[in-house]
C-alpha positions, -999 to +999 in steps of 0.1 A: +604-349+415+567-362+398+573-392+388+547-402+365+523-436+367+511-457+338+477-466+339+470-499+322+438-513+305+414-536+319+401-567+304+369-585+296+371-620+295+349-654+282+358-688+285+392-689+271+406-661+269+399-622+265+370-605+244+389-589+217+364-565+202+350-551+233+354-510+234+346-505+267+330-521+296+313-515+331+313-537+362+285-527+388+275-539+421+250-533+449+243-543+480+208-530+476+218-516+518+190-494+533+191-472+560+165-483+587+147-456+610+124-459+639+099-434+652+126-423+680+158-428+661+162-414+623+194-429+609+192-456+635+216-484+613+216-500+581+204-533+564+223-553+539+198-563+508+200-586+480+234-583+461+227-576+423+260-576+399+256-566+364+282-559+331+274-535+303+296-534+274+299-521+239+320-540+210+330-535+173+323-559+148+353-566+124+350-582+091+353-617+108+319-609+122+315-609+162+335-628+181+305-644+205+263-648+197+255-627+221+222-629+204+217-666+210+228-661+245+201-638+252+174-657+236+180-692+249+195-678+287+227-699+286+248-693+315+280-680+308+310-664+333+328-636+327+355-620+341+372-583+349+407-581+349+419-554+365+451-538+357+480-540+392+476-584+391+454-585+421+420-585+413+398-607+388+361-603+393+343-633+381+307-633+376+288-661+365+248-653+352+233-648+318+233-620+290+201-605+293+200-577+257+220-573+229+220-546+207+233-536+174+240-505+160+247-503+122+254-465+114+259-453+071+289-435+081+310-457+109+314-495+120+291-517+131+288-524+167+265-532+193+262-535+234+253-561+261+239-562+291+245-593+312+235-602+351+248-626+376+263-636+406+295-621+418+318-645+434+338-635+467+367-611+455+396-620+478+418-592+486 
């Protein structure tokens, strides 16, 4: 027998509760490892670098107008945290930085939307 799995949506979250016209959204981060060779040894270990965390995400804008000022964000570098939820009740990641571009697309023929981009510090994610 297959039995079949459900496979519930993540969410985006700031301050108090979850962003409600984000589309879609992107979590990414990096060690910034390197391998390390010698002139006897290639592939002799590895280094840990500077951990770099960043969100992308892309939003409709309702009739309401956007939910946040991204915009202001960006230009005057207030620190915000948001947070990934991801679906199975285990795992928040919570990132705490600033936005760092916004963009807004206005298409003739489709609604209005735009993108951010926002960096910061990823806190420990317990397991």
């Amino acid at each position: 027998m297959n039995e079949q799995m459900k496979y519930p949506q993540a969410f985006l979250a700031m301050g108090n509760g979850d962003l409600v016209q984000v589309t879609n959204f992107t979590v990414a981060l990096t060690n910034n490892g390197k391998q390390v060779h010698t002139l006897r040894r290639k592939g002799a270990g590895v280094v840990m670098g500077t951990q770099e965390s960043t969100v992308t995400f892309d939003f409709a804008i309702d009739e309401t107008g956007p939910e946040r000022n991204y915009w202001r964000d960006v230009m005057k570098g207030t620190i915000r945290q948001l947070r990934a939820k991801i679906p199975g009740g285990r795992t928040v990641l919570t990132l705490n930085g600033i936005f760092t571009g916004c963009d807004l697309d206005a298409p003739l023929d489709d609604a209005t939307k735009g993108s951010a981009t926002f960096i910061g510090h990823m806190e420990a994610v317990e397991a």
